[in-house]
C-alpha positions as CSV (number, residue, x, y, z in Angstrom):
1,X,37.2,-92.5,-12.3
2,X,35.8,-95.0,-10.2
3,X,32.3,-95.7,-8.8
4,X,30.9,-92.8,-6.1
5,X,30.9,-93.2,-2.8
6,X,27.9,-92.3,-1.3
7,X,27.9,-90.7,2.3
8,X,25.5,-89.4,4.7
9,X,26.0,-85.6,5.6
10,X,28.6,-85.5,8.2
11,X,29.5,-89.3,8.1
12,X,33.2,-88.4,7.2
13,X,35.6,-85.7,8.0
14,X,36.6,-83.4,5.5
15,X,40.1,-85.2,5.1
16,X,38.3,-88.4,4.2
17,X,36.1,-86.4,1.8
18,X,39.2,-84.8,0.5
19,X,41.2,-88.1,0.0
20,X,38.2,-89.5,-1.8
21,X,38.2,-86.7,-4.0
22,X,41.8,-86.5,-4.9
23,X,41.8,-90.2,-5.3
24,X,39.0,-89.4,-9.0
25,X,36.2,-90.6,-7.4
26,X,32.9,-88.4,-6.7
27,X,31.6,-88.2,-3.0
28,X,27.7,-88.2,-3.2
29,X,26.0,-86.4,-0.1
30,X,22.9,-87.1,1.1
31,X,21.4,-84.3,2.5
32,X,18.3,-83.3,3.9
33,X,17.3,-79.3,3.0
34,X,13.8,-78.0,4.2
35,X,12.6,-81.2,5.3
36,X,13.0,-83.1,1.8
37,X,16.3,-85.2,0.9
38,X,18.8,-84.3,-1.9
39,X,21.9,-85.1,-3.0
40,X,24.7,-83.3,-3.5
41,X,28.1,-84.0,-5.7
42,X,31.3,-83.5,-4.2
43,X,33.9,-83.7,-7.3
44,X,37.5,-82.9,-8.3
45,X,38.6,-83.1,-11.9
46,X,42.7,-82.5,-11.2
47,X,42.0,-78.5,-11.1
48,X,38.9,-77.0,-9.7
49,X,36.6,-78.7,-6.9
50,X,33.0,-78.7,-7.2
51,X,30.1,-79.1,-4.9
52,X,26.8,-79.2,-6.9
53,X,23.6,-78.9,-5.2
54,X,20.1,-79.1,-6.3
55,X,20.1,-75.5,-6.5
56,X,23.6,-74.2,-7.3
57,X,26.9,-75.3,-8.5
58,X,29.8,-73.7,-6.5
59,X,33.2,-74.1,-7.7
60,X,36.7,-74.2,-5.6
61,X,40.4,-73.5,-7.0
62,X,41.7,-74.3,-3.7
63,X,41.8,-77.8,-1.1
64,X,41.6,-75.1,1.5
65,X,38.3,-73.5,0.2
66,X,36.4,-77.1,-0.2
67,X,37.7,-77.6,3.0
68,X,35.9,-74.4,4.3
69,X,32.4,-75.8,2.1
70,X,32.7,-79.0,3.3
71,X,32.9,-77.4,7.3
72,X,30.4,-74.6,6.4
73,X,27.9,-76.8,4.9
74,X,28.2,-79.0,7.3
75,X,28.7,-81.7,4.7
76,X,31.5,-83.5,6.5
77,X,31.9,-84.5,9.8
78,X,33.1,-81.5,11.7
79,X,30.3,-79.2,10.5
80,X,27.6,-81.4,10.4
81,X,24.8,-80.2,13.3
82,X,23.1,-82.9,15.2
């Protein structure tokens, strides 16, 4: 695994996230979430995606369903709000 890449919410699209991800590495997020900053760890261990927040851990079997996090969370670039 190499060293994280650390990212500003929406700074890539969710196919650069996704490359980084399949590539081993982990995608750090920095977020901001009721007016204080967090990160939160994108990861991909060969099998199951994971996005863990401060708060929760959610898990994804599928590129299609981190895709839909990464949009929905507004994460990567697409879904990010302005």
């Amino acid at each position: 695994m190499g060293n994280p890449l650390y990212v500003s919410e929406g700074e890539l699209s969710a196919d650069e996230v996704l490359a980084v991800l399949n590539e081993g590495r982990h995608v750090i997020v920095e977020t901001e979430f009721l007016g204080s900053e967090h990160e939160v760890t994108l990861r991909w261990d060969g099998e199951t995606y994971y996005c863990d927040t401060p708060t929760q851990l959610h898990r994804h079997e599928a590129e299609a369903e981190m895709r839909r996090c990464l949009e929905q969370q507004g994460y990567s670039e697409e879904g990010a709000t302005e």
